[in-house]
C-alpha positions, 0 to 999 in steps of 0.5 A, a space after each residue: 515152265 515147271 522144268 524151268 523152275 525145277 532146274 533153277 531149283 536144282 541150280 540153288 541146290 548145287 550151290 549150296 552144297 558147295 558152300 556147306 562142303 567148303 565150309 565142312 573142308 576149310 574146317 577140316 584143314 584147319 583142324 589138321 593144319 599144324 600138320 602140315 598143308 598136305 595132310 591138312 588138304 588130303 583131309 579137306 579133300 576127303 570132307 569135300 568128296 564125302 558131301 558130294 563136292 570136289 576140292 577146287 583149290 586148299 592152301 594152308 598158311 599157318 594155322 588158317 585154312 582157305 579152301 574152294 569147293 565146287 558142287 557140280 550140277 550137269 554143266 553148272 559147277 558152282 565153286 565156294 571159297 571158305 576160310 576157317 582157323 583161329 579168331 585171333 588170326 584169322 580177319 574178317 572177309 573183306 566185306 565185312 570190313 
């Protein structure tokens, strides 16, 4: 019952460095995003590898950046898609609506 609980424990944890590593990502490019999308995604690449996590998908429109991250945990890889970029351009999720 232990090892279970631990795994799941684990399972949570792998999740959540991927959201924290695509939330740091999406920052990062849109940070860089007036650069260009592949400047802009080399650098969300290297913010994503450096907490633990790969880069799954990056696309650059404008000046917001949509990013997905996944942190692997044996099998299990959890992915995470973050947005980030100027308020003004950049609308609410879509359940936030």
């Amino acid at each position: 019952m232990f090892a279970v609980v631990l795994a799941l424990g684990q399972l949570v944890a792998a999740r959540h460095r991927a959201g924290g590593a695509a939330d740091l990502a999406a920052l990062a490019a849109a940070d860089r995003a007036l650069e260009g999308e592949a400047a802009a995604c080399a650098v969300a690449e290297e913010v994503a590898g450096a907490q633990g996590a790969e880069l799954v998908r990056c696309a650059v429109v404008g000046e917001v950046a949509d990013v997905t991250a996944g942190a692997r945990f044996g099998l299990y890889v959890p992915e995470v898609r973050s947005r980030a970029g100027p308020a003004s351009v950049a609308p609410p999720p879509a359940s936030d609506r």
